[in-house]
N, C-alpha and C positions, 0 to 999 in steps of 0.2 A: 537255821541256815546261816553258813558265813554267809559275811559279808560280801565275796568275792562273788556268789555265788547269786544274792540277790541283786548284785547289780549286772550279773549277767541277762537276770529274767530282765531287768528295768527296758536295756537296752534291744530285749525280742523284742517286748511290747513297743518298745518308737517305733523300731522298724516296720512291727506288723501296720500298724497306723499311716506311716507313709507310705506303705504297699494302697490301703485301701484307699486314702484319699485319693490316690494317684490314678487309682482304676477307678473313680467316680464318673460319670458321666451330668455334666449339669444337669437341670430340670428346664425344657422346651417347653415353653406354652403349646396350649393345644390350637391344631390348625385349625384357621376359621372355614369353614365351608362356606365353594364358591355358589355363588347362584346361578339354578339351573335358566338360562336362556331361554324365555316363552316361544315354541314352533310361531315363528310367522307365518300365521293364515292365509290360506290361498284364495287369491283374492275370487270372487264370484260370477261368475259370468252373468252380462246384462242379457233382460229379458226384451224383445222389439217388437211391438206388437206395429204391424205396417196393413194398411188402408187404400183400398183400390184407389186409383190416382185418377182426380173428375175427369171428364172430358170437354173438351167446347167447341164451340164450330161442331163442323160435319165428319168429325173422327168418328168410327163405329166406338158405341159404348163398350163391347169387349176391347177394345185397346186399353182401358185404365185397368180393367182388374191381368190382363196379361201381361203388361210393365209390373205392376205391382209382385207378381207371381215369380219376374226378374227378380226384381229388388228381395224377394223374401229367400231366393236359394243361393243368390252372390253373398246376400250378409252372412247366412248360415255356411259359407263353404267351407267351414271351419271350425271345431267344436268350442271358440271362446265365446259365442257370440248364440241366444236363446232365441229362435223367432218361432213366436205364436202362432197359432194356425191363422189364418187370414181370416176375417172377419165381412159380414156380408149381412148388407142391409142396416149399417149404423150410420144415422146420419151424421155430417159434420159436428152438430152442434153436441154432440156427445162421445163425441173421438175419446175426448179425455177421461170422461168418469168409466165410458166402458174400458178405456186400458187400465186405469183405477183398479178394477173392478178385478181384472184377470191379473193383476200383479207386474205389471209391466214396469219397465225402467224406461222404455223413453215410446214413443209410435212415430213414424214413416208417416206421410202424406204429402200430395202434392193435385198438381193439376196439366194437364195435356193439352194443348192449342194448337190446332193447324199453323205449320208455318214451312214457306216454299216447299221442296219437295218431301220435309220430314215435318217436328213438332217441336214447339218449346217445350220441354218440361221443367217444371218447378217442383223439387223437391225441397221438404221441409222436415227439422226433427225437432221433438220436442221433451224436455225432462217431462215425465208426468208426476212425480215429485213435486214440484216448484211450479208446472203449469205454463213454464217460459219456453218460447220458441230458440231452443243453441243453435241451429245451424240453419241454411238455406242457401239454397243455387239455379242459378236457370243455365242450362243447356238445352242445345238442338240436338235432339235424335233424330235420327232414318232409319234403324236397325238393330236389331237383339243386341248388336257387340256396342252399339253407343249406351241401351238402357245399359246394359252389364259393365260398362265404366262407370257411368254415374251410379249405379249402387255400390259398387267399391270406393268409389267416394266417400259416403254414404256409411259406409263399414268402416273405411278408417276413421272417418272422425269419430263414429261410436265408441272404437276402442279404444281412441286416445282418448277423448272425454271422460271415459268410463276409470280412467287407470289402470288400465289392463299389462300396458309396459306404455315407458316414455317415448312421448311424440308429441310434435307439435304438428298441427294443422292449421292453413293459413287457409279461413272461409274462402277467399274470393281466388284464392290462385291453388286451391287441392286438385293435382289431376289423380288420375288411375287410370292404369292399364286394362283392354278388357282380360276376361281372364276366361277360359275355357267353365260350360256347366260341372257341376262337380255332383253325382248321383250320391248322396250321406245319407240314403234312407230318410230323407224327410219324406213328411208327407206332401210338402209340396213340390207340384210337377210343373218344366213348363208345358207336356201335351207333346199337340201337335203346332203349336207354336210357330216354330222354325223362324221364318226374318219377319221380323214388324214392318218390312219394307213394305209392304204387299196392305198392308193393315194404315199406312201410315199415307197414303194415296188416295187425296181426298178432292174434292171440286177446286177447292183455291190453286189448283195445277191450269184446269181450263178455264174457270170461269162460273163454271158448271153449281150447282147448288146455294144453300142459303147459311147464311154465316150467322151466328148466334150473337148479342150485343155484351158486356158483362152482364151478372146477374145483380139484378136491381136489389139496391139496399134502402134502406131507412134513413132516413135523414140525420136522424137522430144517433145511428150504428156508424153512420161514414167516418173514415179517419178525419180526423180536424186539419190536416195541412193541404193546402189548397189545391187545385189543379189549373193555373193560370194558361186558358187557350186562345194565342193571338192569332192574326187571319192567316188561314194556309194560302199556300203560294204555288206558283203550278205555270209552269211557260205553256203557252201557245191554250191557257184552259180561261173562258171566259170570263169577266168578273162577277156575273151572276151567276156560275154555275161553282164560282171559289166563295162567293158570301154563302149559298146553300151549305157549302161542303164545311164551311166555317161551323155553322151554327148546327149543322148535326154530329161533328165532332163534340164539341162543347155539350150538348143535350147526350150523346152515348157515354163520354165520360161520366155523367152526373148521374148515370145510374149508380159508380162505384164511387164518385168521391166529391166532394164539396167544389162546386167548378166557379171561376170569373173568368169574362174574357179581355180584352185588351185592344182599344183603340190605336195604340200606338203603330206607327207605318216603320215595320219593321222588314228589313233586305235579309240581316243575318242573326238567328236569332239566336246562338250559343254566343255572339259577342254582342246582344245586347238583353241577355239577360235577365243582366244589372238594374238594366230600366227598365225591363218590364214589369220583373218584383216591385220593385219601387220600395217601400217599406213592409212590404214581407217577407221577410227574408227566409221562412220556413215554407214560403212557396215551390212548389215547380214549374216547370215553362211546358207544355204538350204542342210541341210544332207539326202539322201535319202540310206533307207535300202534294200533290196531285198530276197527275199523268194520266191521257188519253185517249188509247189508241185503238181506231174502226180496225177492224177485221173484215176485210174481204168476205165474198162467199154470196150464195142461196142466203144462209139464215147469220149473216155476218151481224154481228153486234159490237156497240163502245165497250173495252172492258177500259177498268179502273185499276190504276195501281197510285194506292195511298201508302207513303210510307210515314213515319209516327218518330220522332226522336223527342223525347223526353229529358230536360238538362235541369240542374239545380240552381240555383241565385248565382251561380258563380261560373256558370257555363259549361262545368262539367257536364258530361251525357252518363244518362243514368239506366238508357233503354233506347233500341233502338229495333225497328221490325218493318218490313214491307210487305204489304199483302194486296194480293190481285185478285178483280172478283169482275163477273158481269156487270152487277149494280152497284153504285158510288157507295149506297148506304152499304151493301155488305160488305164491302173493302171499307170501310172506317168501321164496320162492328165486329170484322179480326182484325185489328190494331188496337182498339181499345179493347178487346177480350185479354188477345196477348199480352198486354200490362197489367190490366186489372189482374191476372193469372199470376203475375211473375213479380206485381209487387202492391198486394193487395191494402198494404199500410199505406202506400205513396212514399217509402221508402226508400 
């Protein structure tokens, strides 16, 4: 081959070469695969296993398990929230192992006490996990639509506690609206129910029946923080009829709680306290008032109206109630029921 000729071929061959380099494409590492995102699990809905609510004083006994009966279809009006079939015949002192038992996440209980024309209730919740009492309230009911506020009380804080969605819940100032029954096929009914008004009309209106004291504890079970009770006070009521009334206050307290009483001559006793504690300062102060009034009539009688205001070392009031009765002693044993009811720690 000429020469001319092989350096024709030379010059394909560059060309062909910078054709292919040219149409190269680099070499891409290979992509990394992304990581698949674990489904966030939906969260569980809590189980509440809720405990006919005591009674004290002269409330008919179906009044605690028909509150209760509230309480179990307000929490349920809604499918985030488990409740147990009601539970019948467990006593207190086994609330917890039996909600243990049935897998519950937290149980409902509380207590009912006459007061003026409706009732104190105390409701209480408890993790049964950890065995610690989370939440507690006392309201006056008179009627279906009061219990069915305090159990949506009752419901919210569950869910918020529970993490169910974000909320905060302030214990002492949660309200709730009542809210219409809601039929979800539970099995639980309220009946024939209708208003607890009717249910909630007891002697402490007239006079009429006998008032229950707290229930007596053990000396050894009483909360340790004091119940310090200086002399009640009472216009126009004798001083031997105010020393009686002193020392069976102080004696019906001491069925629920470790009681002293106090010499000191006190006028007011949320401004003085300070000195009544003197150096207890984990004490409470239990002032009681006294009032007197005959009733006319054929079969007229003194009735009694004792009222009860309970303050801290600092004068704060911690509790307050007035109950009226025929006999002195059963107006001071709904005043002390109603505390011991609504703050059974001394709280």
């Amino acid at each position: 081959m000429s020469s001319t000729g092989r350096r024709f071929l030379c010059a394909v061959a560059a060309i062909a070469c910078v054709a292919l380099m040219g149409t190269a494409r680099p070499s891409r590492p290979a992509p990394t695969p992304s990581p698949t995102a674990s489904p966030t699990p939906a969260p569980i809905n809590p189980s509440v296993m809720i405990y006919p609510f005591e009674v004290q004083g002269d409330l008919p006994s179906a009044t605690g398990i028909q509150v209760a009966e509230i309480f179990a279809q307000q929490i349920q009006s809604q499918a985030d929230i488990n409740v147990l079939p009601l539970p019948a015949g467990v006593a207190r002192a086994n609330y917890l192992s039996n909600a243990l038992k049935l897998s519950a996440d937290y149980y409902v209980s509380g207590f009912l006490t006459p007061l003026g024309d409706g009732a104190s209730l105390v409701q209480q919740i408890v993790s049964v996990q950890t065995g610690i009492q989370v939440f507690s309230r006392t309201a006056i009911i008179q009627n279906t639509s009061d219990a069915q506020a305090q159990a949506q009380v009752a419901r919210t804080f569950i869910i918020a506690y529970s993490g169910r969605y974000s909320a905060s819940v302030d214990q002492s100032d949660a309200q709730a609206s009542p809210t219409p029954s809601v039929d979800n096929g539970s099995s639980v009914s309220l009946g024939g129910l209708g208003n607890l008004f009717g249910l909630l009309k007891h002697g402490n209106r007239t006079g009429q029946g006998s008032f229950a004291p707290p229930v007596k504890i053990a000396d050894a079970n009483k909360p340790t923080r004091v119940v310090i009770v200086p002399r009640v006070s009472g216009p126009n009521v004798s001083a031997d009829t105010l020393t009686s009334a002193t020392q069976a206050l102080q004696a019906t307290l001491s069925r629920a709680y470790r009681t002293q009483g106090s010499d000191l001559a006190i006028v007011d006793v949320a401004q003085s306290a300070d000195r009544i504690c003197g150096a207890n300062r984990n004490a409470t102060v239990a002032a009681g008032s006294l009032s007197q009034v005959h009733q006319s009539g054929f079969r007229g009688k003194t009735m009694s109206r004792f009222t009860l205001d309970v303050y801290t070392c600092f004068g704060a009031t911690i509790f307050h109630t007035m109950q009226t009765a025929a006999g002195l002693q059963d107006a001071i044993n709904a005043t002390a029921a109603a505390y011991a009811a609504a703050h059974p720690s001394n709280s």
